[in-house]
C-alpha positions as CSV (number, residue, x, y, z in Angstrom):
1,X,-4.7,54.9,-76.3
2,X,-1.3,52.9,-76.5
3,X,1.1,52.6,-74.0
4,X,3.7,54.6,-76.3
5,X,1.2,57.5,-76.0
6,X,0.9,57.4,-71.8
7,X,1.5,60.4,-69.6
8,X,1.0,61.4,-66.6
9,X,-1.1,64.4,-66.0
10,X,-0.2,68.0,-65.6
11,X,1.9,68.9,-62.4
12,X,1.9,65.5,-61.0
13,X,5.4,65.3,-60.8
14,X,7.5,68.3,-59.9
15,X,10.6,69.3,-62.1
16,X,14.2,68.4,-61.2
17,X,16.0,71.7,-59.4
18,X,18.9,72.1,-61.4
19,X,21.0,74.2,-59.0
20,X,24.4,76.4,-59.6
21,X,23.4,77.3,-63.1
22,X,23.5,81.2,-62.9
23,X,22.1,84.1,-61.2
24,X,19.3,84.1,-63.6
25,X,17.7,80.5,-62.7
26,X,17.3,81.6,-59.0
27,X,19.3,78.5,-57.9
28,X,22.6,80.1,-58.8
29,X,25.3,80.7,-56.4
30,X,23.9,79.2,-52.8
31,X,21.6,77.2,-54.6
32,X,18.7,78.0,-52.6
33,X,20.4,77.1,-49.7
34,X,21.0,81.0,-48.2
35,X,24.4,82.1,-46.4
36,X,26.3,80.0,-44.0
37,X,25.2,77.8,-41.5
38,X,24.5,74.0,-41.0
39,X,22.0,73.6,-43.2
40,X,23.9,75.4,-45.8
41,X,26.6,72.9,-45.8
42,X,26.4,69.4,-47.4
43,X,26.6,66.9,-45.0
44,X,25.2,69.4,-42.9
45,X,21.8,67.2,-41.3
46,X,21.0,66.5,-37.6
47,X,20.4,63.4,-36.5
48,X,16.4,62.3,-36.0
49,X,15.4,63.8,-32.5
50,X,17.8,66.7,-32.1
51,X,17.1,69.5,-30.9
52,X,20.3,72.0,-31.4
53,X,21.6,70.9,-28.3
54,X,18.9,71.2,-25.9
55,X,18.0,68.3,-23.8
56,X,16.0,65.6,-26.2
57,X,11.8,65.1,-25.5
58,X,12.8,61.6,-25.4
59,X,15.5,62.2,-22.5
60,X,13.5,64.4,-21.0
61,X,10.2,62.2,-20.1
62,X,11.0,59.8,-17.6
63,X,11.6,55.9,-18.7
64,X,7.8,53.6,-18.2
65,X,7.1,50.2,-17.7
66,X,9.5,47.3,-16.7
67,X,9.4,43.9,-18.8
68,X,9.7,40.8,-16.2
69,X,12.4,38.4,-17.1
70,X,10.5,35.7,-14.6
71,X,7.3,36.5,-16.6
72,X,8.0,34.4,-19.7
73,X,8.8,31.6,-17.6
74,X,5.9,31.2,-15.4
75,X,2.4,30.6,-15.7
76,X,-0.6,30.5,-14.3
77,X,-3.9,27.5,-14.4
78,X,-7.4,27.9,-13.2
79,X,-8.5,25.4,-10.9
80,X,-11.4,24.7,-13.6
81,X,-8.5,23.8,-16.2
82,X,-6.9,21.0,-13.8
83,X,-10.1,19.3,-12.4
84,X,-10.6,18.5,-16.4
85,X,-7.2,16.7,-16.2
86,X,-7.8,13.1,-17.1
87,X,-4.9,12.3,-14.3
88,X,-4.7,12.2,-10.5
89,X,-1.5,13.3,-10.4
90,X,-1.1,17.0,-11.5
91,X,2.5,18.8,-12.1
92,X,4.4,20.5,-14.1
93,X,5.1,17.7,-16.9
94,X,1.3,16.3,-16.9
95,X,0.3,20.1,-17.4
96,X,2.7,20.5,-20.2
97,X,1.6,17.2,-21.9
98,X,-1.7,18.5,-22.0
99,X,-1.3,22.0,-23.3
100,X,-2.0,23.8,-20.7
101,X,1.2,25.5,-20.2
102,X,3.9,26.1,-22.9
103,X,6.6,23.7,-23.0
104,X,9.6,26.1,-21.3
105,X,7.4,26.8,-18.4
106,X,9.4,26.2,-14.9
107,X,7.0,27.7,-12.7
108,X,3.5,27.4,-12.4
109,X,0.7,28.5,-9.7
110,X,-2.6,26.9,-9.7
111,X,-5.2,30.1,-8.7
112,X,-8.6,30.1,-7.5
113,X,-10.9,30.6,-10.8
114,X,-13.7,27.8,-11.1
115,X,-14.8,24.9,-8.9
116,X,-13.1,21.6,-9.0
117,X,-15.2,18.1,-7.7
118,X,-12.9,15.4,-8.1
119,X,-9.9,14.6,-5.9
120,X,-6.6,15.3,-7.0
121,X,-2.7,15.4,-5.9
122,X,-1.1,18.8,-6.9
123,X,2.8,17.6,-6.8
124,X,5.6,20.6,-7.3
125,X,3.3,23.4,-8.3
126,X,2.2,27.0,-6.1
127,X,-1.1,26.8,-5.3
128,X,-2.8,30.0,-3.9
129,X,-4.3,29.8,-0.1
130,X,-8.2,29.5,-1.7
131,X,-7.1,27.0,-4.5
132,X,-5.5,24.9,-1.9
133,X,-8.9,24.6,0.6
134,X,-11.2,23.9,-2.4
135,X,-8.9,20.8,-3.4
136,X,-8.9,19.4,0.5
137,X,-12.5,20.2,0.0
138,X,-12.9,17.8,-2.9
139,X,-11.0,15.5,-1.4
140,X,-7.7,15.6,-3.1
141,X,-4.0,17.2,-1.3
142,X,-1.2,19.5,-2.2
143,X,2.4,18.3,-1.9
144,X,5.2,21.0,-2.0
C-alpha cells in the first residue's frame, strides 16, 4: 500500500447534490426544495428554539434557582477548624492568613461542627448561638 493508492471505502462519503441542473437529475427546477414556503427560500431558517410562533418550551417553563450575590463573599468555619488555630485571637484576617477562608471573604460565621478545648477570643466574626456556649465553655469569649 502507498499513500498515493489510499481511499476511503465504498459509501463512506456521500456525493455532492449538484442542484438546478435539469429535470432529469431530480434536483432541477426547486432543487429538491418543493413549492413555496420558508424553507423554500434561501435565507429562509428559524432561529434555534422556534417554534412557528407559538410560545417557546423555554418561555414556557417557569425560571429555577436564584444565585446569591452575598454567597461568594461569605463563609462559613467549623468550630474544630478554629480551636486548631495556633492564635488566641481569632478574626477575619488571622482566618485568612491561615487558609481557612479565601482571601475576599468579608463575612464569616463560626457554626457549631466539632468540639473546641482551648480558650479563645472570637473578635468581628458571627458565631451561631451553640458555637458561642461551647467557647464560654472552654473558657474563651466572643466580642461583636
Amino acid at each position: 500500500m502507498y499513500l498515493n493508492t489510499i481511499q476511503s471505502a465504498y459509501g463512506s462519503r456521500a456525493k455532492r447534490k449538484r442542484v438546478g441542473r435539469g429535470i432529469g437529475s431530480t434536483l432541477g427546477k426547486t432543487c429538491g426544495r418543493g413549492h413555496k414556503g420558508q424553507k423554500s427560500r434561501s435565507g429562509g431558517s428559524t432561529k434555534v428554539g422556534f417554534e412557528g410562533g407559538q410560545m417557546p418550551l423555554q418561555r414556557r417553563l417557569p425560571k429555577l434557582g436564584f444565585t446569591s450575590r452575598v454567597k461568594k463573599y461569605s463563609a462559613e468555619v467549623t468550630l474544630y477548624e478554629v480551636g486548631s488555630l495556633d492564635s488566641e485571637l481569632v478574626d477575619l484576617s488571622s482566618l485568612v492568613a491561615s487558609n481557612l477562608v479565601p482571601a475576599f471573604t468579608k463575612k464569616v460565621k463560626i457554626i457549631k461542627s466539632g468540639e473546641i478545648s482551648k480558650a479563645i477570643t472570637v473578635k468581628g466574626l458571627n458565631v451561631t448561638a451553640g458555637a458561642k456556649t461551647s467557647i464560654e465553655a472552654a473558657g474563651g469569649k466572643v466580642e461583636v
